[in-house]
FIVOVEX-799393 format. One record per residue (C-alpha): residue in one letter; chain; x negated, y, z negated. Coordinates in Angstrom, 3 decimals. Layout:
# FIVOVEX-799393
NODE code unit       c1       c2       c3
NODE    A    A        X        Y        Z
...
//
This chain:
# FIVOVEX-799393
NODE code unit       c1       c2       c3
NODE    X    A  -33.791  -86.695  175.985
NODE    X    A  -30.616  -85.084  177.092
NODE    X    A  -28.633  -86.656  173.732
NODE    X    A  -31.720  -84.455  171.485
NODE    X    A  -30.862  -81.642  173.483
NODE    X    A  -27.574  -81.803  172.836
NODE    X    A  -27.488  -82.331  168.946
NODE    X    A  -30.595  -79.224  168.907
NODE    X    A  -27.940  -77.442  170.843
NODE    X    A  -25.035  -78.395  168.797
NODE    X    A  -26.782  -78.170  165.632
NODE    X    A  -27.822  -74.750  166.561
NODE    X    A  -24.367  -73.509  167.176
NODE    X    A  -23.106  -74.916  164.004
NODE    X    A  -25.773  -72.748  161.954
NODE    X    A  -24.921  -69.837  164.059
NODE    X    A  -21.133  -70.444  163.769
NODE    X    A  -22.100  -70.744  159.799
NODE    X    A  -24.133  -67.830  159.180
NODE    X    A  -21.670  -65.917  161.169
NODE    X    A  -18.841  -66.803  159.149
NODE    X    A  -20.669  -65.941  155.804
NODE    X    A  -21.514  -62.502  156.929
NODE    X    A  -18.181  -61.898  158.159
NODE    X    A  -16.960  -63.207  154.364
NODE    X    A  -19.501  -61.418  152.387
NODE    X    A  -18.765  -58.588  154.727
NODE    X    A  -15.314  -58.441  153.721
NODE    X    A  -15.877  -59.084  149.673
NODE    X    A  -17.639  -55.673  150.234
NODE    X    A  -14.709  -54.122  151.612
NODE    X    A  -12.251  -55.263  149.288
NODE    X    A  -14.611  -54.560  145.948
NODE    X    A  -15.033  -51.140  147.289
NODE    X    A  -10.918  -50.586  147.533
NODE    X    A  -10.769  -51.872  144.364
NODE    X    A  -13.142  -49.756  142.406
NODE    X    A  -10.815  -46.860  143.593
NODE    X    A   -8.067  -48.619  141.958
NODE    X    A   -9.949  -49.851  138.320
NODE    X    A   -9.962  -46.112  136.972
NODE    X    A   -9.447  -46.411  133.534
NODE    X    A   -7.069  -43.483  133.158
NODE    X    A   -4.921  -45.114  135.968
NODE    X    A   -3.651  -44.505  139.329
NODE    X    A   -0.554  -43.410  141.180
NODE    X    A    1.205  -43.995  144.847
NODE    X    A    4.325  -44.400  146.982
NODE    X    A    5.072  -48.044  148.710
NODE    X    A    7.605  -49.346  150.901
NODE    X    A    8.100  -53.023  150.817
NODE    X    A    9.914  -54.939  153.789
NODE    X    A   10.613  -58.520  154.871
NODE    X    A   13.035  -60.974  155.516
NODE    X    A   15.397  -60.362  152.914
NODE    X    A   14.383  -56.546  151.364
NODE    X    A   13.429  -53.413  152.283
NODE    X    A   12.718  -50.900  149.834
NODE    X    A   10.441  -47.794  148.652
NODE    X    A    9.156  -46.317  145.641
NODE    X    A    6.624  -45.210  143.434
NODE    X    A    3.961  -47.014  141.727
NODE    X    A    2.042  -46.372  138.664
NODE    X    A   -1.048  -48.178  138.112
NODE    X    A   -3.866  -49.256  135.196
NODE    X    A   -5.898  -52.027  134.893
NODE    X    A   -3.829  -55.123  135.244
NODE    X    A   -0.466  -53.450  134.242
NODE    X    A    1.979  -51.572  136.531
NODE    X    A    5.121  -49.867  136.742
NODE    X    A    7.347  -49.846  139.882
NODE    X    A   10.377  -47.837  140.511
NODE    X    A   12.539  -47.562  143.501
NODE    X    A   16.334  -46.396  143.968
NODE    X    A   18.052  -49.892  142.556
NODE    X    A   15.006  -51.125  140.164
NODE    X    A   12.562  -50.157  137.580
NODE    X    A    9.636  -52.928  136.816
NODE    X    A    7.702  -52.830  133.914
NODE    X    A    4.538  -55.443  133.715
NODE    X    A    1.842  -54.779  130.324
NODE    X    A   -0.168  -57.878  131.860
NODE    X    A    1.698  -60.156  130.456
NODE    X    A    5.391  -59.715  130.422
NODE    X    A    7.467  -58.361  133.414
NODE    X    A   10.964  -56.667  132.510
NODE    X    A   12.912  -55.665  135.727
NODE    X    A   15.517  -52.951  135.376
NODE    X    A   18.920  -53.233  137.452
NODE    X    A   20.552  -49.935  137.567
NODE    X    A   23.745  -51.007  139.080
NODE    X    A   24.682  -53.676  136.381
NODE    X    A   22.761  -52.057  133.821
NODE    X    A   21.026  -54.955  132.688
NODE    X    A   17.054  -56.039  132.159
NODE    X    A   15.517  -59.137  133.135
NODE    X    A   12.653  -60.503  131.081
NODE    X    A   10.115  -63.006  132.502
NODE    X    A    6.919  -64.036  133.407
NODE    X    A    5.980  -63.658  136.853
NODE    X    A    3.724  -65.691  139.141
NODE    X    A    1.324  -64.303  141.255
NODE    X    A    4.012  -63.597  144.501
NODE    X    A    6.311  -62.412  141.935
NODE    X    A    4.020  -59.941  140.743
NODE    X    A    2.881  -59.027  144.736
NODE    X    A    6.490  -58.257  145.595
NODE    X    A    6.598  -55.009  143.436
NODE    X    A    2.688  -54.661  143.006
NODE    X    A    0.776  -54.351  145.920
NODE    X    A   -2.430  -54.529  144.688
NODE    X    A   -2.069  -57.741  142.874
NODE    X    A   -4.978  -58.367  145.663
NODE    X    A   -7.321  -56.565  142.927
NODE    X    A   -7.847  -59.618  141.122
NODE    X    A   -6.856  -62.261  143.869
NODE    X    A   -8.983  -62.203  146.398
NODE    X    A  -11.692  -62.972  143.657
NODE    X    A  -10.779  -66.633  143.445
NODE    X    A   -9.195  -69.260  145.505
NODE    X    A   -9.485  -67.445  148.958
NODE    X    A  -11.383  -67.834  152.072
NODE    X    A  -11.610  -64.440  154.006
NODE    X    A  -13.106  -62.683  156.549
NODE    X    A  -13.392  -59.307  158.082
NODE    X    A  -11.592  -57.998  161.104
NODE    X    A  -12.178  -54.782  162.996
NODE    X    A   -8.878  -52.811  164.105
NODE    X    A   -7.865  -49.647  165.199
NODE    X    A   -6.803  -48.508  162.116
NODE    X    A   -9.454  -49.830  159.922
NODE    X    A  -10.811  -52.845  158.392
NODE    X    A   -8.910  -55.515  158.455
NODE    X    A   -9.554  -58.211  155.367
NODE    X    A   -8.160  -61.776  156.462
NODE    X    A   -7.270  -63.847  152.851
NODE    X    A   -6.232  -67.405  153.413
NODE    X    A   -5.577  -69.516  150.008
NODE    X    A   -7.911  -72.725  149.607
NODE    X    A   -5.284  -74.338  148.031
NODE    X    A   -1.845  -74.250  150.019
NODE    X    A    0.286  -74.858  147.199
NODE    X    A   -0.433  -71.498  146.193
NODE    X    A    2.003  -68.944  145.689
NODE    X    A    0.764  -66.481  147.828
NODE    X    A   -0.636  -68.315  151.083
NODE    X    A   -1.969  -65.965  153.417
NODE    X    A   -2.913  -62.134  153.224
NODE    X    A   -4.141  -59.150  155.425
NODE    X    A   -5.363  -56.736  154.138
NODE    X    A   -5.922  -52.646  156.004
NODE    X    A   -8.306  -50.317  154.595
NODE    X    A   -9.018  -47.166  156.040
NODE    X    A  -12.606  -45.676  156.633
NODE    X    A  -11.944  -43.911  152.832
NODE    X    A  -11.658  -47.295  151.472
NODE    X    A   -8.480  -46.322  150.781
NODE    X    A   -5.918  -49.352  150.840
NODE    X    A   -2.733  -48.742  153.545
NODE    X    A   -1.437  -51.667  154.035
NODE    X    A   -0.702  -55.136  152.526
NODE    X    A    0.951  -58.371  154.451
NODE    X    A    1.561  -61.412  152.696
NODE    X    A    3.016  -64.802  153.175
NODE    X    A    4.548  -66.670  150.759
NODE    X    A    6.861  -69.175  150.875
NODE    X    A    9.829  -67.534  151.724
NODE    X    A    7.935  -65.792  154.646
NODE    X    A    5.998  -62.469  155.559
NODE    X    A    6.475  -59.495  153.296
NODE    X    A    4.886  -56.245  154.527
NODE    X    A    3.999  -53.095  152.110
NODE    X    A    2.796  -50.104  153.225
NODE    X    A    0.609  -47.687  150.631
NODE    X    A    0.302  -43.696  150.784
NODE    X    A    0.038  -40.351  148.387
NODE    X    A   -2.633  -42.340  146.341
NODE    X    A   -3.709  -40.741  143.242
NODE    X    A   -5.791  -41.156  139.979
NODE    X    A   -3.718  -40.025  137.075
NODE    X    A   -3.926  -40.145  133.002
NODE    X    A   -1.426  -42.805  131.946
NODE    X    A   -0.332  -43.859  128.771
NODE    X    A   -0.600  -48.123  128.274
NODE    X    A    3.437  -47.441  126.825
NODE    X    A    4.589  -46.765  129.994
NODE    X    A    3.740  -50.190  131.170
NODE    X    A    6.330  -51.923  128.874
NODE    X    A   10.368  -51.636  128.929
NODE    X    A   11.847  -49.593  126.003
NODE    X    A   14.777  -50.378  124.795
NODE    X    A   15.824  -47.188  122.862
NODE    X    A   15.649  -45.385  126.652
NODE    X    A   18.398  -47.998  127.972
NODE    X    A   20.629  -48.535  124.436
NODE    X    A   23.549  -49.963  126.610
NODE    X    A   21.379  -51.863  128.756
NODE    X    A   22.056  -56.043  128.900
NODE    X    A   18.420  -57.749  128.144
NODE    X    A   18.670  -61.604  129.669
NODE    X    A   15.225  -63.083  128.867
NODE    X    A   14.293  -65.571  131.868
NODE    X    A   11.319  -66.950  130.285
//
């Protein structure tokens, strides 16, 4: 008798511990699908960063639309149309040309999450003093970007962004977010504006 009572009990936590975890995971879907819709305007959207970790530290601005993105900041400029990234040194006065993976893309473009969180990761939803708290964790550890938290203020406004990848913890921090009317040409590098520029394709 006490063995049945013991798998009822056990069983019983188990659905519990189940049910719990899918609330806490649908839960934070919500959260993040309602950040996002702030962020798939079609005319696009604008805001400063800072990025810091191990080996960087830097800030900038950000312009947004759809799954393209520029990113400037005092040493770099990034261009990204979706496709093909071209990263602007100013110091040697060269471009880079490639085609980034998914951390690539998150070091410059914090909300790379837009699209990310979507597919391949577990999360949940964590309560915080400064807001909700989304908890990503890759299914799939060979993944470029491993592990994610996510803050989002009570406007579901995005503030900040911690990754791991595997060179370690990278940390951005979002603010001044605003919708704007961009141009798709903005999103990819053009050469007449940088005529003594060195472009090294990488891809």
């Amino acid at each position: 008798m006490k063995k049945i009572l013991t798998i009822i009990v056990l069983m019983a936590v188990a659905v519990i511990t189940s049910t719990a975890a899918n609330d806490s995971s649908s839960a934070a879907k919500k959260t993040l699908d309602k950040a996002a819709a702030k962020f798939n305007i079609k005319s696009g959207t604008t805001a400063n960063f800072t990025i810091s970790g191990d080996k960087i530290k830097q800030s900038g601005t950000i312009s947004i639309k759809k799954n393209m993105f520029q990113a400037s900041t005092p040493n770099t400029i990034v261009w990204y149309n979706g496709k093909t990234q071209w990263t602007y040194v100013k110091k040697n006065d060269e471009v880079n040309v490639s085609t980034p993976n998914a951390a690539k893309q998150a070091s410059m473009n914090p909300y790379t999450f837009l699209t990310l969180y979507k597919k391949g990761y577990d999360m949940e939803l964590q309560q915080t003093a400064s807001g909700k708290q989304v908890h990503l964790k890759a299914q799939n550890q060979k993944s470029s970007i491993k592990e994610a938290y996510i803050l989002v203020d009570a406007n579901s406004d995005i503030k900040e962004v911690k990754m791991r990848q595997s060179s370690g913890w990278v940390t951005i921090t979002i603010s001044n977010v605003k919708s704007s009317n961009l141009s798709d040409a903005m999103f990819t590098f053009n050469a007449k504006d940088y005529p003594k520029a060195e472009v090294i394709d990488l891809r």
